[in-house]
Backbone as JSON Lines, residues from 0, in Angstrom:
{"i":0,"aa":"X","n":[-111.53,118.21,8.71],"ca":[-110.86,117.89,7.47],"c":[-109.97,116.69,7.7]}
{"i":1,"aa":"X","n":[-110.06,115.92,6.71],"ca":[-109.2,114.14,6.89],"c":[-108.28,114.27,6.24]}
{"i":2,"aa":"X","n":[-107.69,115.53,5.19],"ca":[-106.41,114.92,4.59],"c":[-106.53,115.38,3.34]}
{"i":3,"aa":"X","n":[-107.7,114.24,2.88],"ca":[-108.01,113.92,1.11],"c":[-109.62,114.31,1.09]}
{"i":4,"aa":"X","n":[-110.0,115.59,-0.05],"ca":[-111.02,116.0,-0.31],"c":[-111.9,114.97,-0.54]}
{"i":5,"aa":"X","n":[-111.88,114.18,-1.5],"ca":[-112.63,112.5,-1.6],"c":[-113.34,112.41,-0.55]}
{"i":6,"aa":"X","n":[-112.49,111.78,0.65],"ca":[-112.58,111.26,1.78],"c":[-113.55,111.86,2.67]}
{"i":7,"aa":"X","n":[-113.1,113.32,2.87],"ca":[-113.71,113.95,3.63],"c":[-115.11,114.61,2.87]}
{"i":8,"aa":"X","n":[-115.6,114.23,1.95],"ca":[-116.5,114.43,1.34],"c":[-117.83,113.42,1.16]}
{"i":9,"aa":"X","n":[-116.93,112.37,1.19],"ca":[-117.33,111.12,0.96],"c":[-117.79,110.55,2.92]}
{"i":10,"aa":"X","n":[-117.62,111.18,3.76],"ca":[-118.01,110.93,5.2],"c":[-119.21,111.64,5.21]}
{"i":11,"aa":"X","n":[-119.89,112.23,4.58],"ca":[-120.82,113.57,4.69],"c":[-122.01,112.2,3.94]}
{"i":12,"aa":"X","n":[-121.64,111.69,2.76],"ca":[-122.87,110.87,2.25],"c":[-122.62,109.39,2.74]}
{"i":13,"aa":"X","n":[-122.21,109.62,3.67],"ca":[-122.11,108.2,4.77],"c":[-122.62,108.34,5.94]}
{"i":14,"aa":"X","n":[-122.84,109.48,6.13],"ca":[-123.39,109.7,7.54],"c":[-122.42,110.01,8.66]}
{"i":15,"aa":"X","n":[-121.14,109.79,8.49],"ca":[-119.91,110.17,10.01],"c":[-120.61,110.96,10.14]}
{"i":16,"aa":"X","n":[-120.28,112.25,9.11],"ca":[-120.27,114.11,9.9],"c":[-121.77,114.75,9.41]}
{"i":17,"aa":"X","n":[-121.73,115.88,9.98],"ca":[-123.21,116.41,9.18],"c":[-122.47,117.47,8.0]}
{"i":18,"aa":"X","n":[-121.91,118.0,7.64],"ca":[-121.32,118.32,6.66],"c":[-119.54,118.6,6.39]}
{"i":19,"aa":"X","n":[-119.53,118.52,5.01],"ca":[-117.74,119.04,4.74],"c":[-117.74,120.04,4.3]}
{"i":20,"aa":"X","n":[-116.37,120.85,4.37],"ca":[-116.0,121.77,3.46],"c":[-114.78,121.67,2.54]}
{"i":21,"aa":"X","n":[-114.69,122.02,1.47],"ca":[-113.17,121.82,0.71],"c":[-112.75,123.4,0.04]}
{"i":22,"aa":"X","n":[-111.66,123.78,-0.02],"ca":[-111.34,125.19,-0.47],"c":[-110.92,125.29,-1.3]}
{"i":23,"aa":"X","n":[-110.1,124.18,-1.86],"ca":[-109.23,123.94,-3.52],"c":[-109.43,122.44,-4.08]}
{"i":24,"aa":"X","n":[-110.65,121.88,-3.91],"ca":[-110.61,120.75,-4.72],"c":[-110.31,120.91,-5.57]}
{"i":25,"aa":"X","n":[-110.47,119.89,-6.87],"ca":[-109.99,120.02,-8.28],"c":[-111.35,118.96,-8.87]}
{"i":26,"aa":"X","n":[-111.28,119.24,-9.64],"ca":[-112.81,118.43,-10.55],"c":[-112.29,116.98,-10.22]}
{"i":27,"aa":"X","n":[-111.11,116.09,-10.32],"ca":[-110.99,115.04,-10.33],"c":[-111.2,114.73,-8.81]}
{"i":28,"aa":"X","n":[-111.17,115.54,-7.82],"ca":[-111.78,114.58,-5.88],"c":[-113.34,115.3,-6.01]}
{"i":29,"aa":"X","n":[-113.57,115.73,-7.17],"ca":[-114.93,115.87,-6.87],"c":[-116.64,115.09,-7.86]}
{"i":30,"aa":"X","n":[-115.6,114.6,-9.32],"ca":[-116.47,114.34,-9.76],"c":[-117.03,113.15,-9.6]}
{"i":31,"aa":"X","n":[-117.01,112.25,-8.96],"ca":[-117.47,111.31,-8.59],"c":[-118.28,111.01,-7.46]}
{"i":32,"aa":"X","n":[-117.74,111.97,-6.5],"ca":[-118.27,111.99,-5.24],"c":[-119.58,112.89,-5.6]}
{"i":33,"aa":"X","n":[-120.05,113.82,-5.9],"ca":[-120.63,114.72,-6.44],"c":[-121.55,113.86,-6.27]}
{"i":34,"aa":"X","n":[-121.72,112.99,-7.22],"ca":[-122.93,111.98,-7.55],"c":[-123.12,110.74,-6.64]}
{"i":35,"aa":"X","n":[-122.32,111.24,-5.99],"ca":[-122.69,109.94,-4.66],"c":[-123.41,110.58,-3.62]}
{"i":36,"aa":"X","n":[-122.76,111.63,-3.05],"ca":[-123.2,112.32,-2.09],"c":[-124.78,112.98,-2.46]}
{"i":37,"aa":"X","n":[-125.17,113.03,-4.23],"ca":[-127.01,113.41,-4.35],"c":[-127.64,112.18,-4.47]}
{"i":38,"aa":"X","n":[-127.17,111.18,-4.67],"ca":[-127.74,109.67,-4.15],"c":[-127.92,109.14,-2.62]}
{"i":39,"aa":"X","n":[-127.38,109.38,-1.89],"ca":[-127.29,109.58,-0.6],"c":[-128.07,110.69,0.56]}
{"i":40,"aa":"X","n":[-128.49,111.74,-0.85],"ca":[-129.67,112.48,-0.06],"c":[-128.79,113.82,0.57]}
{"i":41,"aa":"X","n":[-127.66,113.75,0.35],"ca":[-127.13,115.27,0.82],"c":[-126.97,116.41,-0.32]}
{"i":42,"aa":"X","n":[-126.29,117.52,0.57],"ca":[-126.96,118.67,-0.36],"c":[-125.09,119.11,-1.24]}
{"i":43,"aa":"X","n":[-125.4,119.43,-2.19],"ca":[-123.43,119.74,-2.63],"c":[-123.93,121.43,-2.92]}
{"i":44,"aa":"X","n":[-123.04,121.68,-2.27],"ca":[-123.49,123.62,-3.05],"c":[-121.92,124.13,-2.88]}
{"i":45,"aa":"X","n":[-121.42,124.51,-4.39],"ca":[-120.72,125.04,-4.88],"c":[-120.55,126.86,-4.1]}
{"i":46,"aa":"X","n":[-119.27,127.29,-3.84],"ca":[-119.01,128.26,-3.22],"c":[-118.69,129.5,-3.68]}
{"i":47,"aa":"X","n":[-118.86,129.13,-5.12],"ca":[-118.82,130.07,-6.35],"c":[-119.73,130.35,-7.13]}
{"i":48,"aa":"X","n":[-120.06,131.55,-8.16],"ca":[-121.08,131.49,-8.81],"c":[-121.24,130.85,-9.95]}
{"i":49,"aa":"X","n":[-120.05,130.18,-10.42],"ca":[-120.04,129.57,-11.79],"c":[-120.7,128.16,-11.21]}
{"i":50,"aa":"X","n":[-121.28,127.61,-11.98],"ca":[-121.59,126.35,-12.17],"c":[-120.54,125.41,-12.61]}
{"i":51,"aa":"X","n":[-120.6,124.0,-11.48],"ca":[-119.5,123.19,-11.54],"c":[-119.67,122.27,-12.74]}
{"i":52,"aa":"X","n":[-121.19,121.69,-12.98],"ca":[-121.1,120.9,-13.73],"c":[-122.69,120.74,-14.2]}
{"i":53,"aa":"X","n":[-122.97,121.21,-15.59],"ca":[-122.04,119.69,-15.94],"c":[-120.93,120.4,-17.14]}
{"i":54,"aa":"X","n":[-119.76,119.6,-16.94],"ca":[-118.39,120.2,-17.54],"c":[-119.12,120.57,-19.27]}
{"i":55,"aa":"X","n":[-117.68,121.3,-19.51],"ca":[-117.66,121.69,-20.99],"c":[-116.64,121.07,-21.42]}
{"i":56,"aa":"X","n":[-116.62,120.93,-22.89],"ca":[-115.96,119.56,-23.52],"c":[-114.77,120.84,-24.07]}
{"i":57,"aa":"X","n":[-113.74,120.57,-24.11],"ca":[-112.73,121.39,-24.27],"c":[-112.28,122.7,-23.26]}
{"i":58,"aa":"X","n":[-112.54,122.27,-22.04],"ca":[-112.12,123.03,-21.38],"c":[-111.0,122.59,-20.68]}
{"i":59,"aa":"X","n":[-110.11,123.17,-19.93],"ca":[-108.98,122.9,-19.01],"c":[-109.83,122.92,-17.67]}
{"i":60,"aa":"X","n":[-109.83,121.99,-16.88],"ca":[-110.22,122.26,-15.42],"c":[-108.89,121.4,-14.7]}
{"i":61,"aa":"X","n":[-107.63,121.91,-15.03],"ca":[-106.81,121.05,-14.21],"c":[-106.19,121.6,-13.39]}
{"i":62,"aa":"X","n":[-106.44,123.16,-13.2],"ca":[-106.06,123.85,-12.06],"c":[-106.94,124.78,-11.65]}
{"i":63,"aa":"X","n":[-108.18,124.62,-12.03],"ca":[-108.93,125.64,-11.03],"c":[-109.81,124.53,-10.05]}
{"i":64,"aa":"X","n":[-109.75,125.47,-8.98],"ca":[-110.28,124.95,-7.4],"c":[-111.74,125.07,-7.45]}
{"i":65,"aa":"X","n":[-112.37,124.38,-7.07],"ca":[-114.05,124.42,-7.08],"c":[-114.24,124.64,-5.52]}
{"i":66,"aa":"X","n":[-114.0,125.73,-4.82],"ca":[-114.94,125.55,-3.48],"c":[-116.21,125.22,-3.48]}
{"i":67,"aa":"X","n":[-116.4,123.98,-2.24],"ca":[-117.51,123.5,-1.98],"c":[-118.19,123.24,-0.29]}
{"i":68,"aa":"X","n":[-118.94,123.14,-0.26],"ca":[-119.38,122.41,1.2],"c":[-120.63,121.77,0.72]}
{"i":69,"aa":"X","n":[-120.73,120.61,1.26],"ca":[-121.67,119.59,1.51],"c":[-122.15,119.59,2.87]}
{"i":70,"aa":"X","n":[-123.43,119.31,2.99],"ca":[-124.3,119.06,3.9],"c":[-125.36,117.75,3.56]}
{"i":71,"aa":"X","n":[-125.76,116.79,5.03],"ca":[-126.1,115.51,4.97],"c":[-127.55,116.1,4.38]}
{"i":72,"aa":"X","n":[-128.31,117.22,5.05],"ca":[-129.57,117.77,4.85],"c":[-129.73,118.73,4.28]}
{"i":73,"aa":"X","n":[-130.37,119.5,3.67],"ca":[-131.13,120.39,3.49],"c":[-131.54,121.71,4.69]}
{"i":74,"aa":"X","n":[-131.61,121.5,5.6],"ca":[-132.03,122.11,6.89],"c":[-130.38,122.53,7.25]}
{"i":75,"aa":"X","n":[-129.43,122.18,7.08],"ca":[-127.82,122.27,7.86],"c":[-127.25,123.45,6.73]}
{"i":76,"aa":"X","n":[-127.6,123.78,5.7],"ca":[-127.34,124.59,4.95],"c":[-127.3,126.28,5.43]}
{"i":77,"aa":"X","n":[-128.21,126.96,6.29],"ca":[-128.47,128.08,6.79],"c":[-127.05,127.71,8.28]}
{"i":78,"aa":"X","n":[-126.92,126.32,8.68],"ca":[-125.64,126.71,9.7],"c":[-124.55,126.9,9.04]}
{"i":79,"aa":"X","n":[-124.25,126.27,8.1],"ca":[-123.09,126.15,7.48],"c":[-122.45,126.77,7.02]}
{"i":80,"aa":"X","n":[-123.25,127.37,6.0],"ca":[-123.49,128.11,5.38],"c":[-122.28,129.85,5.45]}
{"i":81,"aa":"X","n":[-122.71,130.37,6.29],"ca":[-122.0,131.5,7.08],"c":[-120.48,131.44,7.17]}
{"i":82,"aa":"X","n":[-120.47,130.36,7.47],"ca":[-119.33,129.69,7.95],"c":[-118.14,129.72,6.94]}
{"i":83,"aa":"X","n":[-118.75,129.56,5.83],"ca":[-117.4,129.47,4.71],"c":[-118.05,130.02,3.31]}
{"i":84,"aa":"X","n":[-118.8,130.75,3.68],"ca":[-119.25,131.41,2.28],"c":[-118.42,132.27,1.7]}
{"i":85,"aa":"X","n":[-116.68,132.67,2.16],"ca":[-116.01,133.17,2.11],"c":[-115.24,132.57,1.13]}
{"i":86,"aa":"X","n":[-114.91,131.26,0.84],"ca":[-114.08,130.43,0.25],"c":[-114.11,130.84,-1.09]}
{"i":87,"aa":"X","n":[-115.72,131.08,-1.56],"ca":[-115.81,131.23,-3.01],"c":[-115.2,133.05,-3.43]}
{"i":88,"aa":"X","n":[-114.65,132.99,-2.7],"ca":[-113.79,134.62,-3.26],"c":[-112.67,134.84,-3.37]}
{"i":89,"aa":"X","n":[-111.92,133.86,-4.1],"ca":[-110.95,133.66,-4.3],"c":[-109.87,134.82,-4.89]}
């Protein structure tokens, strides 16, 4: 973890790390990156069962946390996976 969800999210569809995790993002360090990181060929999977996006028009999302982890592949998902599938139980 680097600090800033962005950041450390944004190393995953750059290639540094093979994946991130975040536990309380907020829609604003995520919606942008979101769409960078499936241009880039990595995987975003939400840690919850609700669906992140695509948003609803009158909703408040300014304090709920979206757990997430990203992975560069497809294949890194079954390691990862385990690992923080806990997050989404808030």
């Amino acid at each position: 973890m680097l600090g800033v969800a962005t950041y450390n999210l944004l190393t995953v569809a750059a290639g540094a790390v093979l994946g991130g995790v975040e536990a309380t993002p907020k829609i604003w360090d995520i919606a942008a990156v979101w769409a960078i990181v499936q241009a880039a060929g990595g995987v975003w999977m939400p840690l919850e069962s609700e669906p992140i996006f695509p948003l609803q028009v009158g909703q408040n999302y300014g304090s709920r946390p979206y757990p997430t982890l990203v992975v560069s592949r497809a294949e890194l998902l079954p390691i990862f996976q385990p690992l923080v599938q806990f997050l989404g139980k808030f």
